[in-house]
Each structure stands twice: as C-alpha cells, then as structure tokens.
N, C-alpha and C positions, 0 to 999 in steps of 0.2 A: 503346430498345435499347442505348445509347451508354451510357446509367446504369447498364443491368445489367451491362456489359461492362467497364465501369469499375470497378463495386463489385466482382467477380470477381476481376477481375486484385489490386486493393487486397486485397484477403482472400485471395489464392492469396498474394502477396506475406508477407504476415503467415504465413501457415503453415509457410512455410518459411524463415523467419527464425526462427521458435520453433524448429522442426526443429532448424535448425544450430546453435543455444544449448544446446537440451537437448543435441545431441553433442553440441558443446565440456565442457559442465559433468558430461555422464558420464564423458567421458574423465576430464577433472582430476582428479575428485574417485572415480576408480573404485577405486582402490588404500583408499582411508580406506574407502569404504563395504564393500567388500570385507571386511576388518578385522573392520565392525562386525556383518555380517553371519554370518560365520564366528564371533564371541561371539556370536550367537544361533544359530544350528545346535548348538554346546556347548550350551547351555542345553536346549533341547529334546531334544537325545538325553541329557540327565542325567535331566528327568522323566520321559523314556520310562523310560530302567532304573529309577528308584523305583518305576513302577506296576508295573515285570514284576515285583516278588517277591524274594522268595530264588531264587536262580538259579546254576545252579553256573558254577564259574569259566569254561570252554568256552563254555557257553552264553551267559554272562556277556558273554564277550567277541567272539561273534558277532552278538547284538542290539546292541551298540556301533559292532561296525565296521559292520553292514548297513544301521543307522539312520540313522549317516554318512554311510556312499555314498550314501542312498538321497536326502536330504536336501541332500548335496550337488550332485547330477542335477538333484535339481528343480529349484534355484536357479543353476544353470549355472557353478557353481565351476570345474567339471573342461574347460571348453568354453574354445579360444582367447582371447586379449583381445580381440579384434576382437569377434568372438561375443558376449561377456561384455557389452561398450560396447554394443552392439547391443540385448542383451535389456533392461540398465536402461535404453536410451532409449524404449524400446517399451513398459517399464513406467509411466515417467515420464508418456509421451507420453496414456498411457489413463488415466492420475492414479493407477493405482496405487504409491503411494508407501510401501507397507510397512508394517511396525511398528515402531513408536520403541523404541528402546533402552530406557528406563527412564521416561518421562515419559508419564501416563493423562491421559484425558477427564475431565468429573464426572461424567461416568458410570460409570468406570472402564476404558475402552477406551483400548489402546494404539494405534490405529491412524493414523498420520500425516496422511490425508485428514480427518477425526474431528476431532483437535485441528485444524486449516487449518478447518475452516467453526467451529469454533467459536470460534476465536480473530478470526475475521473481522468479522462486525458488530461485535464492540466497536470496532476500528479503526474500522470506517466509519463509525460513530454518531460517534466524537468528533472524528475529523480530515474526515470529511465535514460534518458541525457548523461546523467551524473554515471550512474551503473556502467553504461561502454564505455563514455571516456575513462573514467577509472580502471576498468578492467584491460583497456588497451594499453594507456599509458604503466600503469602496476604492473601488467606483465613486464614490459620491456626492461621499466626499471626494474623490477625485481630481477630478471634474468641477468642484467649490464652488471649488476652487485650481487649477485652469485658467481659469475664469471671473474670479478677482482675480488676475491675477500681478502678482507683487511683491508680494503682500498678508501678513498674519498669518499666515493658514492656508498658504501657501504658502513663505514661509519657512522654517515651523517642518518642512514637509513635506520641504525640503530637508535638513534638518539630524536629523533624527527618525530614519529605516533607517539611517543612517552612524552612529547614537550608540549604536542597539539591535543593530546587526551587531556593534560590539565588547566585548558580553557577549555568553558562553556560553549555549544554550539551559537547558543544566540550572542550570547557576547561578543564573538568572532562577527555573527550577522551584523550587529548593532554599531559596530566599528566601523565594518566594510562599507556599510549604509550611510555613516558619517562621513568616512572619507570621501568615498566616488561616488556619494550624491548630493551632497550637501558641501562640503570643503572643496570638491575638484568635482565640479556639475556633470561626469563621464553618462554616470548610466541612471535610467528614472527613479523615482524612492518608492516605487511599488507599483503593482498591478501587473496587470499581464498585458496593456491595450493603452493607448491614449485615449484620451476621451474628447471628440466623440472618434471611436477609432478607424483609424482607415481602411481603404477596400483593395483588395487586389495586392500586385506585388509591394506597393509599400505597407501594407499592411503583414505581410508578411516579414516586412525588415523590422518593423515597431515592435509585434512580437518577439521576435532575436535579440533585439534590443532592450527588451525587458526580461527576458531572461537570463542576459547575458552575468549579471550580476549574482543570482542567489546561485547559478549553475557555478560559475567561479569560484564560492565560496565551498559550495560540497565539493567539487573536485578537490579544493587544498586542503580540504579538509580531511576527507575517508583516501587519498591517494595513497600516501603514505605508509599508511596501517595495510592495506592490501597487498601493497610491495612490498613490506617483508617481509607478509605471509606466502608470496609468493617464492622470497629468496630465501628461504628456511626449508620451504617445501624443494626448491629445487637444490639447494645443499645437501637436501636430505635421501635425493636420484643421483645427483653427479657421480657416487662411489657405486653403484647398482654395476652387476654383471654386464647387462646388455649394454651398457655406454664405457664401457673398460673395453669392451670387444670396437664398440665402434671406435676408439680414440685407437687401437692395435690397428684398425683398417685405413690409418690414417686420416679420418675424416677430420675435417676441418673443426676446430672450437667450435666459432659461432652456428656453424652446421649441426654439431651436435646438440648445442643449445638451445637453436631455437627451432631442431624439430622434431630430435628422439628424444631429449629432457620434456619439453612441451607436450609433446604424446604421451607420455609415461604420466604427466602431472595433470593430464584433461579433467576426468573425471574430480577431482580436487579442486580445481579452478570452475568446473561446472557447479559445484556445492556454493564454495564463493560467492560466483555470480550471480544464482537462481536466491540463495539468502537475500544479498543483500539487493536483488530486484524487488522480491517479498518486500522488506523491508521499505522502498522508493512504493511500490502500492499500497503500503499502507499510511504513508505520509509522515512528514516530521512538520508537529504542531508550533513548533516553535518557529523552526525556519520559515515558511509559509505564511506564520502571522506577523515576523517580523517584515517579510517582505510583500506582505500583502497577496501572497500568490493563491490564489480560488480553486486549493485543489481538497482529496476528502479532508487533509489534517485541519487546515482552516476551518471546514464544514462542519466537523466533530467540535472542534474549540466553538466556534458559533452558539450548536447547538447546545454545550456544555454552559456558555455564558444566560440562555436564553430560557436553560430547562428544559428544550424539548425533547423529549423521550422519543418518541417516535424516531426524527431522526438519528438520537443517540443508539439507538435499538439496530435501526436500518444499517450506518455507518459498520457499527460494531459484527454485524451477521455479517455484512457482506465482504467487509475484508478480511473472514475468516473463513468464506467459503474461498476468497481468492489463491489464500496461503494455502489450503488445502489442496486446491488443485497446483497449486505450485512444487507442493512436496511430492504429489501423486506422480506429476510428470516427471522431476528429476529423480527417483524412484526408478521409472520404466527407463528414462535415459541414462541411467546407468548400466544397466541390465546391455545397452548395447555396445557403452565404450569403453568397458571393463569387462574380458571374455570371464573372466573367472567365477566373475557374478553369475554369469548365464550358465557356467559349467557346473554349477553348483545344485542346480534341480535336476539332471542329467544321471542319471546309475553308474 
C-alpha cells in the first residue's frame, strides 16, 4: 500500500510540475505565438475568399470580416490574456500543438504533433544507440581502471574527458565528416537513407550505414567522461565494509568487481544513464545538423532558422514533458534498488 502511495504522490508531483512549465512557457512565449497565429488566420480567410468566386465588393468584404471574427473566436484571440494563457496551456497540455507555420511531414502534413513523432525515433535510434554503448563500454572501462589505479588505463582516463572537453562537439563532427566522407569516402556525409532509399534488408544495412558515423563520434566522445565517473564512484565502494568481508571470503577480484562493486554502484549508474538518455531525447542541435540527422534537435534548429513558433512551442513542451517523466520514473526506480530509500517512509 506504501508503494502505491508513493508512486502516486511521485506522479501527482510530476504533473504539476509539467502543469507550471507549460504555464510558464505559455505565458512567455504567448505574445510570438499569438503573432504566428494571427498569420495563419490571414492565410485561411485569403483561401476562403479565392474559393468564394467573383463576389461583389459588399459581399466581398463581408465574408472577410465574418471569416475573421469567426476564426478569431475559435482560436480565443478576442478572449482576456489570462484566458488566452489558459487556452494554449490546455492545448499544449492534451498535445494539441497546432499547425507549423511553413514546415510539412513526408507525408505532407503540417501538423506539429506529426513532425514530433516523426522526428522522434531518429533521435532515439542514434543517441539512445550512443547512451548503451557508452554505458556498457564506461562501465567495464571504468571498472578495468579502478581495478589498476595508478595504472595505464587509468592515467590515460584521467587526462582523456579534460583533453576531449576542450574541443567543440561539432568541430570533432566537422573533422570526422572530412576525414571518412570526403578524404577516405568510408561512410555517407549525412542523412539517414540513400535517396531514393531502399527496401527491406538492404535497407536496413543503408540505415547502419548512415548511422554508423555521428554514432562513432558520440561514443568517443561522452565514453570517456562516463568512465571515470564510473571509476571514481567505484574507488569510492572498493574500501566499504561489505566488499572487505567479501575479499576476507576470499572471492575473487574481478568477482568482486563486477558484481558486489556493480550492485552497490546500481542506483548511481541508473541516475547516469537515465540523465544522459534525457539528454539523447532531447537531441544535440549541433551533432544532427552537422550530420544531417532528421531527429527533434534538427527539427528545433529548423524551426528556429524558419520562425516557426508553433513548432518551436511543440518541440520545447514536448521534450519537457519527456524529462519529466524521465525523472518520475527514476525517482520510483530507485525507491526499488536502493532498500534504504524505501525504509525511509516505514516507522
């Protein structure tokens, strides 16, 4: 009963933290969308009068002003600002997020939710890609270099995130992009697909094949940095009670290392992870546009070159409601892989 009472509250908590953002972010941004809004109302009462005909001037300009009011009403123009703030959060809040300004689907549809799921998996295919390999390879390094300190691997671990933090992410892309697409022709210079792209299992390899490149570059890029937050955190278990007992029980080093160290560091490596997945769904604008990759950071950059609000609007809610539920759940998954957490609501 305490679990469910728990998860509850953690998830009522969450909703109303979204709640207050999306206010916040209707307010700010209410006046721009307003703007963008009011050029599309023009728009549509200009192809309403094309369909009516030849029309005389009276009438002319009675379906203009009618179609205006009428358009205006529905969309709560003429309604308080309070009001106004009110209705786009209430839109946001059900995901209705409009129609983009000038930026379509491939399918051809303007619809702001539309472009959001499809700009979606791409993001998560390559920077969720990027998050396991990292966290697979991070662990083991970091654990091989808390196992030797002072050693090779561990030196070079020290000096490795401080060398690679002072280059630029795109300037790293912008190299890589040079060398093994243009100087050594290895892998495509963007996109996600040949064009026109193929079906079935080669299609399948095309994709791998265009990915294979910006995924490459985030792996050698955030690997690093993770692994010696890894072997900091596990330096920081090796002297703990319970693995003193185990090493008295004679268990083996790597035994110990990689599974009562590992147990002990879960929930820390969960935080890790779940960050920096957060972080692969909300997209990196730069990596993406160097490499042409169609996922939301592109979509955002887009929209940000184009002005369109609407999608800037949509973009921005919706990867704040993702974080959200991101934190909510590792929140509750902690609650299970750390008893202490849970013994804590307990008398």
């Amino acid at each position: 009963m305490r679990v469910h009472s728990y998860t509850f509250r953690r998830v009522l908590q969450g909703l109303a933290m979204y709640v207050a953002l999306v206010l916040a972010l209707s307010a700010v941004f209410n006046q721009v969308a307003e703007r963008s809004l009011r050029a599309r109302i023009e728009e549509d009462v200009v192809q309403v009068l094309r369909s009516a005909g030849d029309l005389e001037p009276e009438a002319f300009d009675e379906l203009r002003i009618a179609t205006f009011g009428d358009l205006t009403r529905r969309n709560h123009l003429d309604d308080p600002w309070l009001s106004r703030v009110l209705w786009r959060s209430a839109d946001i809040l059900s995901f209705r997020f409009g129609q983009s300004a000038g930026l379509k689907s491939a399918t051809g549809e303007r619809s702001v939710l539309g472009l959001i799921l499809e700009a979606l998996p791409n993001t998560l295919l390559l920077f969720g890609s990027e998050a396991i390999l990292v966290m697979v390879f991070g662990v083991v390094v970091g654990l091989l270099a808390a196992r030797r300190r002072d050693g090779v691997l561990d030196r070079g671990l020290s000096v490795l995130p401080m060398f690679l933090t002072g280059f630029p992410a795109w300037w790293i892309g912008m190299l890589a992009l040079m060398a093994f697409s243009y100087a050594l022709p290895l892998f495509p210079s963007g996109g996600i697909h040949a064009n026109p792209a193929p079906a079935g299992f080669p299609g399948v390899l095309d994709l791998l094949w265009h990915l294979a490149l910006p995924l490459i570059v985030l792996v050698a890029l955030n690997l690093w940095g993770f692994a010696l937050q890894v072997r900091n955190l596990v330096v920081g278990l090796v002297e703990s009670p319970w693995i003193k007992a185990a090493r008295a029980r004679g268990i083996p080093e790597r035994s110990i290392l990689f599974h009562h160290v590992l147990a002990g560091a879960r929930p820390a490596l969960l935080t890790m992870v779940v960050m920096g997945l957060l972080q692969s769904i909300s997209g990196n604008l730069l990596i993406e546009g160097i490499f042409g990759w169609p996922g939301l950071g592109n979509l955002y950059f887009i929209a940000v070159q184009q002005a369109d609000v609407p999608v800037l609007l949509g973009v921005l809610s919706f990867q704040t409601f993702l974080n959200l539920v991101g934190l909510v759940c590792l929140d509750l998954a902690y609650r299970f892989l750390d008893p202490r957490i849970a013994a804590r609501g307990q008398p």
